[in-house]
C-alpha positions in Angstrom: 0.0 0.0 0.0 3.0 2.4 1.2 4.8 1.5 -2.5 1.0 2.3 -4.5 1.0 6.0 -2.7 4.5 6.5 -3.1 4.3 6.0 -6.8 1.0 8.2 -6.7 2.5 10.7 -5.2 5.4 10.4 -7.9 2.8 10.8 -10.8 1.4 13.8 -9.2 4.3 15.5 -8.9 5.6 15.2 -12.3 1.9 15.9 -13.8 1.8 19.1 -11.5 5.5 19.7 -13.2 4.6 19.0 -16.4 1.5 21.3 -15.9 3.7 24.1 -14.4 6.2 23.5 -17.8 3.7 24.0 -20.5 1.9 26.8 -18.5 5.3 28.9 -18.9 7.2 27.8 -21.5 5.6 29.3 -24.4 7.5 27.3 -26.7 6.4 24.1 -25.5 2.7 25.9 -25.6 3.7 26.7 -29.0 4.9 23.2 -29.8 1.8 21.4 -28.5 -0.9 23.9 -30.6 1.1 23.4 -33.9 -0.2 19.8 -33.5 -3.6 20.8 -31.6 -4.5 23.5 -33.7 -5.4 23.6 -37.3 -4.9 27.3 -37.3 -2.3 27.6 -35.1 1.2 29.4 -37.5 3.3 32.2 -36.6 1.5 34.1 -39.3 -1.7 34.3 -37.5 -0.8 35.6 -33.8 -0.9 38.8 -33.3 0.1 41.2 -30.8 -0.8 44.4 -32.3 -4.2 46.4 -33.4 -2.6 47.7 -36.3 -1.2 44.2 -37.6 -4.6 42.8 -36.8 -6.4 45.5 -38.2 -4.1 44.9 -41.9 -5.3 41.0 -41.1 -9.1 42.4 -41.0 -8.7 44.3 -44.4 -7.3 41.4 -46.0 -9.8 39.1 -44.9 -13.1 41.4 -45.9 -11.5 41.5 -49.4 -10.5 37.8 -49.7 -15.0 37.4 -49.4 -14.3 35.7 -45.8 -17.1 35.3 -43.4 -15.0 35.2 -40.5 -11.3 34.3 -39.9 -9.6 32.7 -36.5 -6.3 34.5 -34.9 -4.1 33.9 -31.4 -3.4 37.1 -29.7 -0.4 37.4 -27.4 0.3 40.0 -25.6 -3.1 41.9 -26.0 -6.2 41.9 -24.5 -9.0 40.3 -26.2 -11.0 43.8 -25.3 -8.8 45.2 -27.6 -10.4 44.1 -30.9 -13.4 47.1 -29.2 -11.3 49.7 -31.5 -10.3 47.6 -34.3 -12.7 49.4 -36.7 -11.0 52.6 -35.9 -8.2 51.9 -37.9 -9.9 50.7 -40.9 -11.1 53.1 -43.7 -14.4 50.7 -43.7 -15.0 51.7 -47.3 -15.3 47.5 -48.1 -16.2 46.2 -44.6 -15.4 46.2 -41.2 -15.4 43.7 -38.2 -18.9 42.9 -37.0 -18.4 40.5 -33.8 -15.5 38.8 -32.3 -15.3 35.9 -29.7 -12.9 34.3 -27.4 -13.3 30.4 -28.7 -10.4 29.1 -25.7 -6.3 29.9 -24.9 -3.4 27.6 -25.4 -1.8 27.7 -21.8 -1.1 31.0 -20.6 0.1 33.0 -23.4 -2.6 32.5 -26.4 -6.0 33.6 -26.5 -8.0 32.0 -29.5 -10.7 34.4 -31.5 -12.8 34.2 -34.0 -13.8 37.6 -36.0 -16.7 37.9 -38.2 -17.1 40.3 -41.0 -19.7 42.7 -42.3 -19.1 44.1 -45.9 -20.4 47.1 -47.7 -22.3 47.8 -50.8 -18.9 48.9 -51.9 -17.4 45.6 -51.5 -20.3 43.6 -53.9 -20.0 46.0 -56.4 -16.1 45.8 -56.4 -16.6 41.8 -56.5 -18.7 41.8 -59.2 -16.7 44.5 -61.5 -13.3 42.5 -60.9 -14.6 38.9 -60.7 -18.2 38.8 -62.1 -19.4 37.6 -59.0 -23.0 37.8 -58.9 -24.1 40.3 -55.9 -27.0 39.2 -53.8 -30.6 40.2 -54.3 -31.3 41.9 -51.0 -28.2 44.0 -52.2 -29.5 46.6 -54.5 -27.7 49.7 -54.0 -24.7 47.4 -54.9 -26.2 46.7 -57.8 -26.7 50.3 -58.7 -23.5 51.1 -57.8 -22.2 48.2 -60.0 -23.3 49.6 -63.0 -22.2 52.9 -62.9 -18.9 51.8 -62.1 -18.9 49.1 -64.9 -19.9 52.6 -67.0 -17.2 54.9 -65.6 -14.3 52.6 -66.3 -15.8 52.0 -70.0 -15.7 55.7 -70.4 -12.0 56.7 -68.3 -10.3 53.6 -68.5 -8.7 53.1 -72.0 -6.0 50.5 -73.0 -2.3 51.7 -73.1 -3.0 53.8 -70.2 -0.3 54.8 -67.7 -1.2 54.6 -64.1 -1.3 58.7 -63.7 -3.6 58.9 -66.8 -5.8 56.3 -65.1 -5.6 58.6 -62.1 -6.2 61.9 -63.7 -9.2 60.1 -65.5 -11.2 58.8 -63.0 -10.5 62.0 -60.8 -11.7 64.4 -63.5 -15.0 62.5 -64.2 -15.8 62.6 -60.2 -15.5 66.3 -60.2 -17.3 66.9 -63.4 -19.9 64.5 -62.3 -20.9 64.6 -58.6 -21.5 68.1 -56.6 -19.9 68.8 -53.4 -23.8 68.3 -51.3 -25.8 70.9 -49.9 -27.6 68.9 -47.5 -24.4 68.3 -44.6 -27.2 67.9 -41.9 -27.3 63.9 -42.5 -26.8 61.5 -40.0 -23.8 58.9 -39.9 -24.1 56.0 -43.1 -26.0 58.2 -45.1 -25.3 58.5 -49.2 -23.6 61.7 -49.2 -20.9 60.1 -46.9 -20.7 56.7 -49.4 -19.6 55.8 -53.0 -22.9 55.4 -54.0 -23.8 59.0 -52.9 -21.0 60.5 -55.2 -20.9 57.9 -58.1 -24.8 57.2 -58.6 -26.8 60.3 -56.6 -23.9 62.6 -58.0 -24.4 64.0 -54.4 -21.5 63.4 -51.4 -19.5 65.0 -48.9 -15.7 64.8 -48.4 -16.3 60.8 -47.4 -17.9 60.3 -50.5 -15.6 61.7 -52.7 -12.9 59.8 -50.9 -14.7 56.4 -50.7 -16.1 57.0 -54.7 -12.1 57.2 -55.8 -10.9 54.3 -53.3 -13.1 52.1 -55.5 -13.0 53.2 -58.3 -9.1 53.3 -58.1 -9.4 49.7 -56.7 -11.1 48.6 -59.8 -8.6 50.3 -61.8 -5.8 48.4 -60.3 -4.3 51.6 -58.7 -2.9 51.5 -55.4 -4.6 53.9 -52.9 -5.4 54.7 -49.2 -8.6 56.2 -47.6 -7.4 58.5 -45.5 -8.9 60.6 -42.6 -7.8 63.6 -40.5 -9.0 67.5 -40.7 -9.2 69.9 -43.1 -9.1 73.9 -42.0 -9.8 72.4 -38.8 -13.1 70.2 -40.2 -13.4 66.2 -39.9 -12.1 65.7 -43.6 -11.4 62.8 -46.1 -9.4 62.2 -49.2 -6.8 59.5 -50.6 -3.1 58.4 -51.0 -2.6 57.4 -54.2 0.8 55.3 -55.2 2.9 55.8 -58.5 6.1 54.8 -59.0 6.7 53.5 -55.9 6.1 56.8 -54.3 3.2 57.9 -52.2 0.9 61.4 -52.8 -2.1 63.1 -51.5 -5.0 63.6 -53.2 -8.0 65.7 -52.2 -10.9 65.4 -55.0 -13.5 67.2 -52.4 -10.9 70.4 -53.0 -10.4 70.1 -56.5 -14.0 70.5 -56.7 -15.1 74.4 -56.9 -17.9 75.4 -54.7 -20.7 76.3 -55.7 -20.5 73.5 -57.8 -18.9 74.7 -61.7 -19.9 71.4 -64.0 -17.2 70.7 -65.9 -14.7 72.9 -64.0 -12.0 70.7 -62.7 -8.7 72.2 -60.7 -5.7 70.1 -59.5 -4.4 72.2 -56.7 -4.3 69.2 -54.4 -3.6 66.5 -56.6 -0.5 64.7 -56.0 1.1 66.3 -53.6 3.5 65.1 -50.7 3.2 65.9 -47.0 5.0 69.3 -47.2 2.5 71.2 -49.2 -0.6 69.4 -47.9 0.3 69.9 -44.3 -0.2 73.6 -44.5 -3.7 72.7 -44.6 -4.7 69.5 -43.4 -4.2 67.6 -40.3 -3.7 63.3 -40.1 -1.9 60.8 -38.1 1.1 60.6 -40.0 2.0 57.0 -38.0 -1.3 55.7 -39.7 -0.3 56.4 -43.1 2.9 56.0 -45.2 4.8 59.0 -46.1 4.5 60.6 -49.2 7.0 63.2 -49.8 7.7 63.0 -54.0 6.3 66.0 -56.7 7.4 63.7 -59.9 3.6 62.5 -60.4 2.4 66.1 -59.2 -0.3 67.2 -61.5 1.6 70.4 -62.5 5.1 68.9 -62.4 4.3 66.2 -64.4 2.3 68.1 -67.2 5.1 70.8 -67.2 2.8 73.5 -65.4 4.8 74.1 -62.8 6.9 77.1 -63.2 10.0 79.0 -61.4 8.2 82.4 -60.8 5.4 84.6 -62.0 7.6 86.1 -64.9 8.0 82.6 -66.4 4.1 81.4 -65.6 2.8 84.5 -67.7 4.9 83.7 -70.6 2.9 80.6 -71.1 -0.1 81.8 -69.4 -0.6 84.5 -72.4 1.0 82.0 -75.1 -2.0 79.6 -74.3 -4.9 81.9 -73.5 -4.2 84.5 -76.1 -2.3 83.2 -78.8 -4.4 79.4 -78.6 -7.3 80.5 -77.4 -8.0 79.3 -74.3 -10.0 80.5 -71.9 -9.0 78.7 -69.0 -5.3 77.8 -67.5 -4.2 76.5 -64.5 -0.7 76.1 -62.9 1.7 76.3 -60.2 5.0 78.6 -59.4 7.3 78.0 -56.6 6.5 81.6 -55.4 3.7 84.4 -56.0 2.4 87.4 -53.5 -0.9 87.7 -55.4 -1.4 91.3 -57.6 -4.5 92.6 -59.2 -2.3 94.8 -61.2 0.1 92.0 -62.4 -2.9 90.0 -63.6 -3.3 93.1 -66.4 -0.6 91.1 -68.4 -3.1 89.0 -70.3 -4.9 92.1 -72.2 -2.1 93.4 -73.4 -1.9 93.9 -77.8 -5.3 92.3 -77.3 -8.7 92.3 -77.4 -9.5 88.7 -76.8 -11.4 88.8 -73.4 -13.6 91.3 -71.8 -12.5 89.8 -68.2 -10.4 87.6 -66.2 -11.1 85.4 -63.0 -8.4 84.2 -60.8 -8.5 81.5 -58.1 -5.4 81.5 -56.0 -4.2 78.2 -53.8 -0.9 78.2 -51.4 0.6 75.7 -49.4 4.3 77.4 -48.7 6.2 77.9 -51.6 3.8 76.1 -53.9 1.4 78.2 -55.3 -1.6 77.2 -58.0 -2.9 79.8 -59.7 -6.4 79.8 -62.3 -7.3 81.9 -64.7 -10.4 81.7 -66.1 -11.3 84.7 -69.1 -14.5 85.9 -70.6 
C-alpha cells in the first residue's frame, strides 16, 4: 500500500511539473498547438491592433465570413477599436469571440465580417461575382462603375492617366452636397452617394475614388484627418513607388462649376498638404515626392510669375483658351500683375483668378470671358 502512494505521489508530482512547464514555457505551448490547432502558425498571432487590423482588411477583401487568430500580448478587449483603424470603405469587423487559450500566453478568437455595398459591387466589376438580391444599391453602384471605367479607363493607359481620368469625371460628375445635416451612413458620406446620386460629402468623394481606383488596379489609401480644422477625407494614391495626397472634395469648386475641374491638391507630398490638413502621420505611409504632381508632371509648374505668364498669355491668347491652371514656386498675389493678359489684345472682356498656397507652392487659375 506504502509502495502504490509513493508511486501516486510520484505521478502527481511530475503531472503538476509537467503542468507548471507548458503553463510557462511558451514554446512548449507553442509546440503542442502546432499539432492541436489547425490554425495555429506564426503568421496568424498577433500582438498588435494595427497588424490585426491589416489582417481584418485582407480578410473582408478575400469574401471571408469570419477568420480565426491567437493574440499574445493583447487583450482580447482590444479588438473594441479595431474598426478605428480601418477606412471601412469595403467592410469592417462585425463581432469577435474568445473560442479558448493555449496555456497561458494565447488567446484564441474568432472575427466575423460585415461588408459594404462597396465591397459587392467591387466583386462583381473585378470577378463577375454575382451580388445578392437583398443587395441593391450594390447593384446600382455596379453599374455605374462598370460605365465609368468603360468611359476613363482606356487601354495603353499609364497609371497617372488612369488617375487623372477617374479623378476628372468625379469632379465633373458629382456636386460637393448641400444637405451636410445627415446622419452617420447616409449616401452623401458613401460611394454610392458621389458615383450614382452625384451628391457626397468629403467621405464620398474619398470612398467614390478608393473604389473606383481599386477597380482600376491603382494602389490607394482612404485616408482621414482634418481639413481647416473640419473632420475631412481624401486618398493616398501610389505611383512609381512613391506615395501622394490627393484631395478630390478640394479640386472641386464650390458652388459647384460642372465641368470645372482644378488640381491644386492632386498629388502632392506631406509638405504642401500639411499647410492645410491635419492626419496621423504613424497611420499612413509617407508621401514626400512632386514627380507625379499634376503640375510637375504636365510641365505647369513654373519658377516664378515672370516665367508662368509667358505661357499663361501664349495659351490663352495666342491658342485661345479660356482657362489655364498652374503652379509657381512663389507668388504674393497682384490685381495689377494679372493686367498682363490684355495686353496687344482684345481677346477677353475679363479675367477670374483663383489662388491656392501651401508654402512655396502656389496654384494659380485663370479663367477669361
Amino acid at each position: 500500500m506504502k509502495k502504490q502512494i509513493i508511486v501516486f505521489v510520484i505521478i502527481l508530482i511530475m503531472a503538476v511539473f509537467g503542468v507548471y512547464s507548458y503553463m510557462t514555457n511558451p514554446k512548449l505551448q507553442e509546440k503542442v498547438a502546432s499539432y492541436t490547432e489547425e490554425n495555429f502558425s506564426e503568421e496568424n498571432i498577433y500582438s498588435d491592433l494595427d497588424s490585426l487590423s491589416k489582417r481584418l482588411s485582407a480578410e473582408i477583401l478575400n469574401g471571408s465570413q469570419s477568420f480565426i487568430v491567437y493574440l499574445k500580448d493583447m487583450d482580447v478587449e482590444a479588438i473594441d477599436d479595431i474598426n478605428e483603424s480601418l477606412d471601412g470603405v469595403f467592410g469592417s469587423g462585425a463581432t469577435y469571440q474568445q473560442l479558448g487559450t493555449i496555456g497561458n500566453t494565447y488567446k484564441k478568437v474568432s472575427i466575423t465580417i460585415k461588408r459594404t455595398t462597396n465591397y459587392y459591387a467591387l466583386k462583381a466589376y473585378m470577378e463577375s461575382e454575382p451580388i445578392p438580391d437583398t443587395e441593391q444599391k450594390a447593384k446600382q453602384l455596379y453599374e455605374r462603375i462598370d460605365f465609368i471605367m468603360s468611359e476613363c479607363i482606356k487601354e495603353g493607359m499609364s497609371d497617372f492617366e488612369k488617375e487623372v481620368a477617374l479623378h476628372d469625371y468625379l469632379v465633373k460628375n458629382c456636386r460637393y452636397s448641400a444637405n451636410v445635416d445627415q446622419p452617420a451612413g447616409s449616401d452623401i458620406y458613401r460611394a454610392y452617394g458621389a458615383l450614382v446620386n452625384q451628391d457626397a460629402v468629403c467621405n464620398g468623394y474619398a470612398e467614390a475614388l478608393q473604389v473606383l481606383f481599386t477597380c482600376a488596379g491603382l494602389e490607394s489609401q482612404f485616408i482621414i484627418g482634418k481639413a481647416d480644422g473640419i473632420e475631412h477625407a481624401w486618398n493616398l494614391v501610389k505611383l512609381e513607388g512613391v506615395w501622394y495626397h490627393l484631395d478630390a472634395t478640394w479640386n472641386d469648386p464650390v458652388p459647384d462649376r460642372g465641368d470645372m475641374v482644378v488640381h491644386s491638391y492632386f498629388n502632392v507630398p506631406d509638405e504642401v498638404i500639411s499647410e492645410t490638413h491635419e492626419w496621423d502621420k504613424s497611420s499612413y505611409p509617407e508621401a514626400f515626392g512632386m514627380s507625379c504632381n499634376y503640375y510637375v508632371y504636365n510641365n505647369l509648374y513654373f519658377r516664378d510669375f515672370n516665367e508662368y505668364k509667358y505661357y499663361a498669355y501664349e495659351k490663352m491668347v495666342e491658342e485661345g483658351q479660356n482657362y489655364y491652371e498652374a503652379a509657381m514656386r512663389s507668388y504674393e498675389e497682384n490685381e495689377d500683375e494679372m493686367q498682363f493678359i490684355f495686353e496687344d489684345n482684345n481677346i477677353f472682356r475679363s479675367v477670374n483668378w483663383q489662388t491656392f498656397r501651401a508654402g512655396e507652392f502656389h496654384v494659380l487659375v485663370l479663367q477669361a470671358e
